[in-house]
One Martini backbone bead per residue (centre of mass of N, CA, C, O) as a GRO file, in nm:
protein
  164
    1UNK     BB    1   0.098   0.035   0.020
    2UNK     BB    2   0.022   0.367  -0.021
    3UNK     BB    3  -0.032   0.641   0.137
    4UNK     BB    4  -0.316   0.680  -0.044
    5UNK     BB    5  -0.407   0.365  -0.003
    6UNK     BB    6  -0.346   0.238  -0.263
    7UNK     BB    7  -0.325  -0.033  -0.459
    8UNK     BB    8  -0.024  -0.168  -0.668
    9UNK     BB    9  -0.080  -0.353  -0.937
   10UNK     BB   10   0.050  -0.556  -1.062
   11UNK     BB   11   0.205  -0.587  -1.424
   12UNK     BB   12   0.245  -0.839  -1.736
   13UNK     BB   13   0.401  -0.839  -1.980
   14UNK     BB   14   0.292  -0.798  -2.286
   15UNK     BB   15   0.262  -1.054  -2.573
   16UNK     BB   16   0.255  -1.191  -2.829
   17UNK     BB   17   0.112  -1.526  -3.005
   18UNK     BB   18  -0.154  -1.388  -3.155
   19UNK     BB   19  -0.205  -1.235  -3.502
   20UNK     BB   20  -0.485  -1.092  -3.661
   21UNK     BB   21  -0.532  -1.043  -4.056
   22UNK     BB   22  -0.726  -0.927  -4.216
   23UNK     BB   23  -0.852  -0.973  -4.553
   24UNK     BB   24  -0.947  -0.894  -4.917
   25UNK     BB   25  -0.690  -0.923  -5.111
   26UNK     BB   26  -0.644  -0.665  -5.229
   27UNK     BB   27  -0.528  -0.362  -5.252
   28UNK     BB   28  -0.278  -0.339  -4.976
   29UNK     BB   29  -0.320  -0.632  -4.819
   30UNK     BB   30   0.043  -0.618  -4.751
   31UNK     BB   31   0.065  -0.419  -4.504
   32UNK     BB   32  -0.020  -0.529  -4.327
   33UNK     BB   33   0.163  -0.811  -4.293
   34UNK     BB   34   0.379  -0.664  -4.266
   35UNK     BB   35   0.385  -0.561  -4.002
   36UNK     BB   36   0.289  -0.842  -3.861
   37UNK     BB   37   0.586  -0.978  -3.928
   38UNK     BB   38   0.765  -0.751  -3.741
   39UNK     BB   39   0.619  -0.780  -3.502
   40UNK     BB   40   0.627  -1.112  -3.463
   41UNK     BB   41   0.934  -1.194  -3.442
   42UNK     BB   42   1.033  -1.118  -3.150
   43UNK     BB   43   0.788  -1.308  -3.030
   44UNK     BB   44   0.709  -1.542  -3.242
   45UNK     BB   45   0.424  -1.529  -3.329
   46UNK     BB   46   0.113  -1.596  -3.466
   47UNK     BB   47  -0.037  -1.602  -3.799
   48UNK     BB   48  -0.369  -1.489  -3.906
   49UNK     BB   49  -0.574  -1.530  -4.165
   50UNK     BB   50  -0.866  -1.338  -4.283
   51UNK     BB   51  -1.140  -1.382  -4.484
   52UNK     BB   52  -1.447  -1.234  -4.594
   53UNK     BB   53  -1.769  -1.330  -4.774
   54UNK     BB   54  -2.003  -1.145  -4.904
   55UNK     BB   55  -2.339  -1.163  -4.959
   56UNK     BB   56  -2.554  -1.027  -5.172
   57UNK     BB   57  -2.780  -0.853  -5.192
   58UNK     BB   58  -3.067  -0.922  -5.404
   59UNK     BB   59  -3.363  -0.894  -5.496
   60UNK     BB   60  -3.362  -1.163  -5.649
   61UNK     BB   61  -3.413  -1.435  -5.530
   62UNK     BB   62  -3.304  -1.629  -5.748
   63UNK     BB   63  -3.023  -1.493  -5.751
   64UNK     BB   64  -2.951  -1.556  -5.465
   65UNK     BB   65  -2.944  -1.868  -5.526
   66UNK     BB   66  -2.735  -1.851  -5.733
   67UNK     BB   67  -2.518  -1.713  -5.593
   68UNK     BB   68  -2.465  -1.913  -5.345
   69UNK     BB   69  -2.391  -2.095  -5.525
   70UNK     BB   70  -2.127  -2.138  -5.780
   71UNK     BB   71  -2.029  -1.829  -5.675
   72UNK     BB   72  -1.918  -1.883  -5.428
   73UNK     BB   73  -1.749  -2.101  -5.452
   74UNK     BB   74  -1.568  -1.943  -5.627
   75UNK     BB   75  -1.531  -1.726  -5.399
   76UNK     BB   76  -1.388  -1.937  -5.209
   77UNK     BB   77  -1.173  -2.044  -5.386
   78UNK     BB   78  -1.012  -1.809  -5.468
   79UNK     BB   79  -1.007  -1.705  -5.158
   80UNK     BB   80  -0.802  -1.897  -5.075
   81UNK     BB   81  -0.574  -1.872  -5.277
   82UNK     BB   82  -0.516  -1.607  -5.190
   83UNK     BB   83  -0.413  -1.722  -4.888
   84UNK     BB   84  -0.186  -1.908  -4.995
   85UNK     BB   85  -0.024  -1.733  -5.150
   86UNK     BB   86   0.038  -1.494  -4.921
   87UNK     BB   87   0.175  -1.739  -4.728
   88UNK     BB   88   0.404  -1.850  -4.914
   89UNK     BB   89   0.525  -1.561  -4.995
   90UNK     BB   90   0.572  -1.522  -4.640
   91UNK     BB   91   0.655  -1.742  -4.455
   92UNK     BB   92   1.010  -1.642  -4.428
   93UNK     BB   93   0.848  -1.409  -4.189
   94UNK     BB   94   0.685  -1.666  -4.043
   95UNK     BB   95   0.430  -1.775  -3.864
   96UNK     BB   96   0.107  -1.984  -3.998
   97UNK     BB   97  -0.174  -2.045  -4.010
   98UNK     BB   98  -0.438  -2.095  -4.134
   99UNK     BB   99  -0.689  -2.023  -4.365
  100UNK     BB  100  -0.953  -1.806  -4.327
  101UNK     BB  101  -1.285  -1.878  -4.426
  102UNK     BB  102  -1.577  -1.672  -4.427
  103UNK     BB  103  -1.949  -1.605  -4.424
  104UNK     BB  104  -2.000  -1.262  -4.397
  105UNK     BB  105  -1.969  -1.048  -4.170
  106UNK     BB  106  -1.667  -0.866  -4.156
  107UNK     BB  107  -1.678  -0.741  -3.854
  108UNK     BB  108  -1.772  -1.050  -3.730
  109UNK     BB  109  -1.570  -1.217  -3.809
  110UNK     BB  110  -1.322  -1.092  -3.664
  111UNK     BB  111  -1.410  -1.105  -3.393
  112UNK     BB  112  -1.430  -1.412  -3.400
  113UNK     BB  113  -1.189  -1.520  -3.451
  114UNK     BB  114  -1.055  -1.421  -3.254
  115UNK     BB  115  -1.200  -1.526  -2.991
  116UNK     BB  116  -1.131  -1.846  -3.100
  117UNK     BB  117  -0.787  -1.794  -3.111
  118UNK     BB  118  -0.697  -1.562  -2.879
  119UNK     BB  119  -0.592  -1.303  -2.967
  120UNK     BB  120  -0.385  -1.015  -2.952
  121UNK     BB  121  -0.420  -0.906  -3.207
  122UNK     BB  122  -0.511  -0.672  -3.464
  123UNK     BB  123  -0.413  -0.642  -3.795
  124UNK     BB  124  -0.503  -0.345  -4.003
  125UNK     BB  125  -0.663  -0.181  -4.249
  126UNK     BB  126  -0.697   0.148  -4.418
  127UNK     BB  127  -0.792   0.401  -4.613
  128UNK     BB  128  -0.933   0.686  -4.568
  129UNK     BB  129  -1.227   0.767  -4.588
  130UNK     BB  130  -1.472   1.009  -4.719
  131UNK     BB  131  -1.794   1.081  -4.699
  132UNK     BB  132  -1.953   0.910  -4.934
  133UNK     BB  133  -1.768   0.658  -4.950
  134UNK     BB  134  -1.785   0.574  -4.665
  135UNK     BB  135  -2.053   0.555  -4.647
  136UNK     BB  136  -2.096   0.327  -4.857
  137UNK     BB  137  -1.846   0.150  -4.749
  138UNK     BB  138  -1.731   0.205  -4.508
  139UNK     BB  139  -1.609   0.056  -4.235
  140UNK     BB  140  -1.455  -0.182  -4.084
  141UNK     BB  141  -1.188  -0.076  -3.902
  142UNK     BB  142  -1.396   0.091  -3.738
  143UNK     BB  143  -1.568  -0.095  -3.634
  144UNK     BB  144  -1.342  -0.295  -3.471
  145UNK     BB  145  -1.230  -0.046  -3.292
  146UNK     BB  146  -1.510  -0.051  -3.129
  147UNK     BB  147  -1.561  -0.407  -3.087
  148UNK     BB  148  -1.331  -0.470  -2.989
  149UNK     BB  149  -1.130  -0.672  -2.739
  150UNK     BB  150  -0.871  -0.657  -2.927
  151UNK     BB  151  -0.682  -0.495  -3.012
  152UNK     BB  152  -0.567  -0.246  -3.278
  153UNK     BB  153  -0.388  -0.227  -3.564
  154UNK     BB  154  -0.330   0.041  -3.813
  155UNK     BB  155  -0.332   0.088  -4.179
  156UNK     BB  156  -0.256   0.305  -4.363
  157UNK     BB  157  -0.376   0.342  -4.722
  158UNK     BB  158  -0.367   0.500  -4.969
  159UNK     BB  159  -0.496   0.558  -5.271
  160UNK     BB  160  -0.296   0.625  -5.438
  161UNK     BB  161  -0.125   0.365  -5.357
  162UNK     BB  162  -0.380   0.174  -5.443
  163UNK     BB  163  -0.364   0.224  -5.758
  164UNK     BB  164  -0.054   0.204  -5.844
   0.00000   0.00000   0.00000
């Protein structure tokens, strides 16, 4: 205890061992992966990659269920390759688990995924839009910074960076 009656409690140095990198796969996507693998090396850590497959809503029920059937299989492979792409291009600096793809709201897929993994950090991108853009797409990343139980570290990457 000390003078002012309240009592000092001990804090153990926190170190990551599971860092989970959502990714779109899209332009700039190797962004965040940079980052992780630089932050994950000296506490060796381990690397999970996730993305989110979003299944979009479409006015005309049967098209729904066309779009759920052959379209969505094509790209849940597609993106399966391209997570194992991403994994093998990167091997070489650091530890990886399994490549995590799942359909639905990715928002909600990161935070469980998170929280199903145990990870200790969530590094991803943001694009830093504004405005309109904003509004139409949304921030995942903003989302992700308000509702996770567990840290997140961002990585602005420009669009002028992403187009070019």
């Amino acid at each position: 205890m000390n003078a002012g009656g309240l009592k000092h409690e001990e804090t153990n140095e926190v170190t990551p061992k599971n860092i989970l990198v959502p990714t779109d796969l899209g332009e700039g996507a190797d962004a965040a992966l940079d980052y992780a693998c630089d932050f994950a090396r000296p506490f060796g850590a381990r690397i999970h990659l996730v993305s989110a497959i979003s299944i979009p809503a479409l006015g005309v029920p049967e098209l729904g269920v066309a779009m759920t059937g052959s379209v969505v299989d094509g790209m849940m492979a597609d993106s399966l390759r391209g997570l194992e792409a991403l994994i093998e291009r990167n091997k070489h600096r650091g530890a990886f688990g399994k490549p995590i793809l799942k359909s639905g709201d990715a928002v909600d897929i990161i935070n469980e995924t998170a929280l199903e993994l145990g990870v200790d950090l969530i590094v991803m991108t943001t694009h830093g839009r504004t405005g309109v853009a904003r509004w139409l797409l949304g921030s995942v990343a903003e989302m992700v910074v308000r509702t996770s139980p567990i840290p997140v570290l961002t990585i602005h990457v420009a669009e002028k960076a992403v187009a070019a």
